[in-house]
N, C-alpha and C positions, 0 to 999 in steps of 0.2 A: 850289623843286623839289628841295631838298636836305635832309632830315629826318636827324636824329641823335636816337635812342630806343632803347628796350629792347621787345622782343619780349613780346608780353601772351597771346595764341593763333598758334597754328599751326596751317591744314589739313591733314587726313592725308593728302593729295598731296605734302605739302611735308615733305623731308627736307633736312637739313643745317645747320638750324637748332632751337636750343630756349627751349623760356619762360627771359627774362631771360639772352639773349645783346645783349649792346649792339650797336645796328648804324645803319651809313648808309642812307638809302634815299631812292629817287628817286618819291619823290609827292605827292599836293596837300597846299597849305600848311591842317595842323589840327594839333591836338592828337594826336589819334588818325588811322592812316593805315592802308588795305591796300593792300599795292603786293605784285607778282609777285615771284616767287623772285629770277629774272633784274634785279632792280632792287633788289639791295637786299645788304649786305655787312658781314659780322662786322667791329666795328672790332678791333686789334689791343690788347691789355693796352699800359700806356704814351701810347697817344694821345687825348690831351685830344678830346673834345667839341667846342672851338673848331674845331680843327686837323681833325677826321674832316670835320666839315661843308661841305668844301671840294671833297671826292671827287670829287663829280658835277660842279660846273665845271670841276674839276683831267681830269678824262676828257674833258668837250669840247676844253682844248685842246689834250691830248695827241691824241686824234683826230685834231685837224686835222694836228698833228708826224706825227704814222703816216701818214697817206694822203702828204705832201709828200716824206717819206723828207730828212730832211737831213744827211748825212755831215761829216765831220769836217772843216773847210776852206770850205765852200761860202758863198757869202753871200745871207742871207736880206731880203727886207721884210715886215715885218708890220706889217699897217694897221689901226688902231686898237688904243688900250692903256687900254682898259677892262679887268675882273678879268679876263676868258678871253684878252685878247690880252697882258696881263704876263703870266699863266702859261705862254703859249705865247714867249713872247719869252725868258723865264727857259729854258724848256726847251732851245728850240733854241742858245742863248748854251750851257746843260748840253754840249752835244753837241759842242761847237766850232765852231761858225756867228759870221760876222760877224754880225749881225742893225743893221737900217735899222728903227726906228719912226716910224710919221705918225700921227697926230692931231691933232686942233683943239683939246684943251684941254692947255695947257701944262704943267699940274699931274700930270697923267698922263705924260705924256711926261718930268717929272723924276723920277719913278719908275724909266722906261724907263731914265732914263740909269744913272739907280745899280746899274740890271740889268748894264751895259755895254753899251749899246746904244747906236747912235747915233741921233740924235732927226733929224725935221723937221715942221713945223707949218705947213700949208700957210694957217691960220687966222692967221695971226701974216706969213704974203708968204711963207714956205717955197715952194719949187717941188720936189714929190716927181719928176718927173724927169729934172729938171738933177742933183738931190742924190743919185739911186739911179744916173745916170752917173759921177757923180765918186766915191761910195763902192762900186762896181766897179769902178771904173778904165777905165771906156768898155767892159768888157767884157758888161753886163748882167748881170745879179743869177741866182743857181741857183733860186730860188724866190720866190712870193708867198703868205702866208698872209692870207688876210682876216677878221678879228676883229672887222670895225664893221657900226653897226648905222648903217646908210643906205638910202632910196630912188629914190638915185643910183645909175649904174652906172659913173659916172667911177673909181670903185676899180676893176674891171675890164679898164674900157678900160686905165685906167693900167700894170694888171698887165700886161698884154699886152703892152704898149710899152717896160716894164724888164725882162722876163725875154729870160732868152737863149733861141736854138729849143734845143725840146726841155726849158724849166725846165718845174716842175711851181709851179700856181697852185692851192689850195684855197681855199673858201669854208668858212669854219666860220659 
């Protein structure tokens, strides 16, 4: 769901854009794509191709950082560190956040850590929270963001039981 291309037509509804502006856009995977004004953005001179293509999941997990609001100090979990939960874990580490990661696959979670983040793998005997009490300090965590993709709602309950009253929990 993330196209990086050059502009072929334009409808005459559509201003701000022109034939053979490169741009990111958020529509079905083809060759050729039309997607709405609102879904779609000039890349910058200088950014690689590789690097624009990231836009659209880089928005999901900034999303999720915007609605959680994490300030400077605060300590976060985010649960699962697949692409949108390392971009989210990168971010709120950006802001000054402790940040706590959980996943089941370890491989990701050594990612997490070289983000600076603290790890635990509940797939491997991790207990997320015993771990999200001792990396608060028994005080509960200022937020949870949820980043995995489960049919579970044990992430939930979970959040519930480490955030402090009044943390904010998002589901990305």
């Amino acid at each position: 769901y993330s196209n990086v291309g050059v502009v072929q037509e334009i409808s005459s509804e559509v201003s701000g854009f022109k034939v053979g502006d490169r741009v990111v856009s958020n529509g079905a995977h083809a060759d050729i794509v039309c997607v709405k004004k609102n879904l779609c953005a000039r890349i910058p001179d200088g950014v690689d191709d590789d690097s624009a293509v990231f836009t659209i999941v880089g928005s999901i997990g900034l999303q999720g950082v915007r609605l959680a609001k994490p300030s400077l100090g605060e300590s976060f979990v985010v649960v699962g560190a697949g692409l949108i939960g390392l971009i989210t874990i990168y971010l709120v580490k950006a802001i000054g956040c402790s940040v706590l990661a959980s996943d089941l696959d370890g491989a990701k979670l050594d990612l997490a850590a070289k983000f600076g983040a603290e790890i635990c793998n509940p797939g491997a005997g991790g207990d997320v929270l015993s771990h999200a009490a001792a990396f608060s300090r028994g005080r509960r965590v200022d937020g949870v963001i949820i980043a995995a993709s489960t049919q579970s709602n044990e992430p939930i309950k979970q959040a519930a039981q480490i955030c402090r009253v009044r943390g904010r929990v998002v589901l990305v």
